[in-house]
C-alpha positions in Angstrom: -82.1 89.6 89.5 -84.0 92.9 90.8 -81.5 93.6 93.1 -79.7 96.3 94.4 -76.3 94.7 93.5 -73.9 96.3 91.6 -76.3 99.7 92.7 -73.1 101.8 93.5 -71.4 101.1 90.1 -70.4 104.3 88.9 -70.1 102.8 85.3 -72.5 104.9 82.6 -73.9 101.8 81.0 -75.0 100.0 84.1 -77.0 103.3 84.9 -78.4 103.9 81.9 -79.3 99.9 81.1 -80.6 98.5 84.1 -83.7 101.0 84.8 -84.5 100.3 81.2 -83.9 96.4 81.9 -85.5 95.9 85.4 -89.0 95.6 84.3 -87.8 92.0 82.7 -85.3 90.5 86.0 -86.8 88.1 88.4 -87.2 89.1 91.9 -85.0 87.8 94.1 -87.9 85.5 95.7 -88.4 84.1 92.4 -84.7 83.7 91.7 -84.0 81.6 94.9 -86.5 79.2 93.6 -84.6 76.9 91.5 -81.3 77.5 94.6 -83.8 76.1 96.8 -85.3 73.6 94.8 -81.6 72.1 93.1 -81.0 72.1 97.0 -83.7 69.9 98.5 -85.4 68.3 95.9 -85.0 64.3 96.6 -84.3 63.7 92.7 -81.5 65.6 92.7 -79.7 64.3 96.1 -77.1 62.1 94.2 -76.8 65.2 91.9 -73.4 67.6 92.2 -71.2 70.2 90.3 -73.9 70.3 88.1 -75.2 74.0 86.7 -78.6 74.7 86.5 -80.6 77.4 84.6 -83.7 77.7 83.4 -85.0 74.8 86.2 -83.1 72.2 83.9 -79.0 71.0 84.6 -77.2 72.5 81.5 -73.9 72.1 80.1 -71.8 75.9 81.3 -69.3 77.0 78.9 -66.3 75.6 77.9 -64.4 77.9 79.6 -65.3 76.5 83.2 -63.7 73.8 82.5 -60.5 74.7 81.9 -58.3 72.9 84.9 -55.3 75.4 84.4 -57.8 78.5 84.7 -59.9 77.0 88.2 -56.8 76.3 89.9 -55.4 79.6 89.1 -59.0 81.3 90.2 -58.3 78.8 93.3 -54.5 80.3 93.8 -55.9 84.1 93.4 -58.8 83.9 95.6 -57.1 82.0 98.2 -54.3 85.0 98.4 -57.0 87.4 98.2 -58.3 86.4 101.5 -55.3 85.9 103.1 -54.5 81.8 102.8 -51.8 81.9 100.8 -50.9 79.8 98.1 -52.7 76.6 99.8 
């Protein structure tokens, strides 16, 4: 996306690559599209967990779904804010 995210990354690559990349990232009106459309469209109401890209559901990577590494994602975020182990 053509944001601003990520703008105060002090990181030399993310300087030098996204000017040189922005010209091909959606705006972010354009990104919320398929967000807003997964969200309300009446074909997809019985729809969940599912990933979308490219305006089609598509299988993510292997790695998400690896139980052992969401629940420990699920422990660390939880302490991170403060609710412990839960």
């Amino acid at each position: 996306m053509n944001t601003s995210f990520g703008g105060e990354d002090p990181a030399r690559a993310q300087r030098l690559l996204v000017p040189l990349l922005r010209p091909f990232m959606k705006t972010p009106a354009a990104g919320a599209v398929m967000s807003i459309r997964v969200a309300s469209a009446p074909d997809l109401a019985r729809s969940t967990g599912q990933f979308f890209a490219g305006g089609r559901a598509r299988t993510s990577s292997p790695r998400s779904y690896d139980e052992a590494t969401a629940s420990r994602l699920w422990r660390e975020s939880a302490h991170l804010v403060g609710l412990g182990a839960g």
